[in-house]
Steps between C-alpha positions, in 0.01 A plus 500: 500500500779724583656436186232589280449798703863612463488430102223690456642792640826470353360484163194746578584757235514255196152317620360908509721558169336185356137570596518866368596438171301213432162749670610790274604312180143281524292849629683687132381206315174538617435828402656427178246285402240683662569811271559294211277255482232662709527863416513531928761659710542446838625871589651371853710232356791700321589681841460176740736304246777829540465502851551118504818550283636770706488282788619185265789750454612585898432127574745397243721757590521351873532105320788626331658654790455142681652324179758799459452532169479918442708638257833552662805614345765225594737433270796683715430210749648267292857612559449537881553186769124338548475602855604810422264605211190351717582732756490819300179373352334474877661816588336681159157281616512699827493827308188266337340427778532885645331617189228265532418572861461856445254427224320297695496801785358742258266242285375369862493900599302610186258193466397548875546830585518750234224314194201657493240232584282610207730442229319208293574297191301632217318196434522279758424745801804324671636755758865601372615360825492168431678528156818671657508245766728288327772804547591399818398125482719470162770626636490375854555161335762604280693596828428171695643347172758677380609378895425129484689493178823695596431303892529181209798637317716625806411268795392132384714565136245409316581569104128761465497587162278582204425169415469607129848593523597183680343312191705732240815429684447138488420516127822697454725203694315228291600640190841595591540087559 
């Protein structure tokens, strides 16, 4: 029970990421057939399907954090010692991490404090609020994982890499043999 528990929170974001895209991409379908075949628009469905990609968006943002796979520039790592280069990669994922906590200050700060509670989606009629929530949520998570994966990296020395770029570096070794 534990276990299940523990994977589902570990891989929260891509079950969220997964769900998302397969609401929004089934939701634009809809309507395309609706207006197509139908000559009927649903007027609320455009702006729920952007507000589901948004969030899609800062979700995948925080999986990729976990996976640390962002776009880094690392190529200068290459001629450093191992130990060496991971350190000055957790030491520029502190500056990271500080950037991300402030934004999660002033998201929290604005979505709570300073939003208007009458600002409302067009069509939907969906306070603002709840839109802009995944500010701080987003990147909340990107800070607990841009931690668990550098905790990964630095303490246990476990290899955490883009797995994408794990597979392109194998490729590149099977070919040179």
């Amino acid at each position: 029970m534990g276990l299940t528990i523990y994977r589902i929170l570990d891989n929260i974001e891509s079950y969220i990421c997964r769900t998302l895209l397969a609401l929004f991409v089934v939701l634009l379908f809809a309507q395309i057939l609706s207006r197509e075949l139908f000559g009927y628009s649903f007027s609320w469905s455009e702006e729920l399907a952007t507000y589901m990609f948004v969030w899609f968006v800062f979700f995948g943002a925080s999986y990729a954090a976990k996976l640390y796979a962002h776009n880094r520039v690392t190529f200068q790592f290459n001629m450093l010692p191992k130990r060496v280069a991971h350190l000055i990669e957790g030491f520029a994922d502190l500056f990271w991490i500080a950037f991300n906590v402030y934004f999660v200050y002033l998201s929290f700060n604005f979505v709570f404090f300073k939003m208007n509670l009458f600002w409302k989606s067009q069509t939907l009629g969906i306070p603002m609020k709840y839109i802009y929530l995944i500010l701080p949520i987003a990147f909340t998570l990107m800070t607990i994982r841009i931690i668990q994966a550098n905790y990964l990296k630095l303490v246990k020395g476990i290899d955490v890499r883009d797995p994408e770029k794990a597979e392109v570096e194998k490729m590149i070794r099977e070919g040179a043999e």
